[in-house]
C-alpha positions in Angstrom: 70.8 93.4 102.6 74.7 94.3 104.2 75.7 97.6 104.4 79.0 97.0 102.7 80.0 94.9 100.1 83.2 94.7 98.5 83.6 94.3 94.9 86.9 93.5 92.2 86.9 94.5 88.7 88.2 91.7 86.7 89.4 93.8 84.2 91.6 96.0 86.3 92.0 94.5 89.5 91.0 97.7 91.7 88.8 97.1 95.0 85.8 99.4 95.4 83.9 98.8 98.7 80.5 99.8 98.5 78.9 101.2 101.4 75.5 102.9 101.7 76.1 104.9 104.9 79.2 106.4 104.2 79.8 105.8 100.6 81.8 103.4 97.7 86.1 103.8 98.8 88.4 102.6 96.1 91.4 101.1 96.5 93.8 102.1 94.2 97.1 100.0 93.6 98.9 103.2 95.0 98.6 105.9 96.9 95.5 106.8 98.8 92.3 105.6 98.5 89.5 107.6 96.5 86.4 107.8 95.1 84.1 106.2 91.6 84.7 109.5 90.0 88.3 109.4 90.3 88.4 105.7 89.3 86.8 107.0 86.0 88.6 110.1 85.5 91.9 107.8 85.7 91.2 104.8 83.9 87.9 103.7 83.1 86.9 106.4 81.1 90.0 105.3 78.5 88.2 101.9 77.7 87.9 101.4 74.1 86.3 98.4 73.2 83.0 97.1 73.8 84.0 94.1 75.9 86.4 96.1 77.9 83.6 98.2 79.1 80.8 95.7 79.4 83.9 94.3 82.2 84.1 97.2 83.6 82.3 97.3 86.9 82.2 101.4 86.9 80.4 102.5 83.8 77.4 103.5 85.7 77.5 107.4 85.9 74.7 107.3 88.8 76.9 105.6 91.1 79.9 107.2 90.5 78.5 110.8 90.8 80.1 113.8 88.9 84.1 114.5 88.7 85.5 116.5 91.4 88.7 118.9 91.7 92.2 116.5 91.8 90.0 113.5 90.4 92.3 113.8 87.1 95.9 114.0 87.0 97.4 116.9 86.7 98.6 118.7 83.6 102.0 119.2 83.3 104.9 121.8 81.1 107.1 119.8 78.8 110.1 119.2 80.0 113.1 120.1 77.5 115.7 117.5 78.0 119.6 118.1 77.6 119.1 122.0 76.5 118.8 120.7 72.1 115.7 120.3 70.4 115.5 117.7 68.5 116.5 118.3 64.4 114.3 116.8 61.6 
């Protein structure tokens, strides 16, 4: 059995190499690289069909462990733009 084997979701085209010793790294498209939980917390989690998540190659919650702090984005203030609120 290897140590490390690297996998792609066909649905959205992220690498997640698995690796017993040191544990599974995602790739993200951007940015640094993180874990299953943060995977989730960004974009799996927001499948909605059936056939989306039976694609999905994270929907196991035992391998991707529980969320962690600054796996979600952050929430953000509104942002008023150009001083007017908008009239009805």
């Amino acid at each position: 059995m290897p140590s490390s084997q690297r996998l792609r979701c066909e649905l959205c085209q992220i690498e997640i190499n698995e690796n017993a010793a040191q544990g599974d790294e995602v790739k993200f498209s951007r940015g640094a690289t993180g874990s299953r939980s943060k995977l989730w917390a960004r974009v799996c989690q927001y499948l909605k069909t059936d056939e989306q998540k039976a694609a999905c190659i994270n929907q196991d919650a035992s391998q991707r462990g529980t969320e962690k702090p600054g796996d979600r984005y952050e929430e953000i203030a509104p942002v008023e733009v150009g001083g007017t609120q908008a009239k009805n």
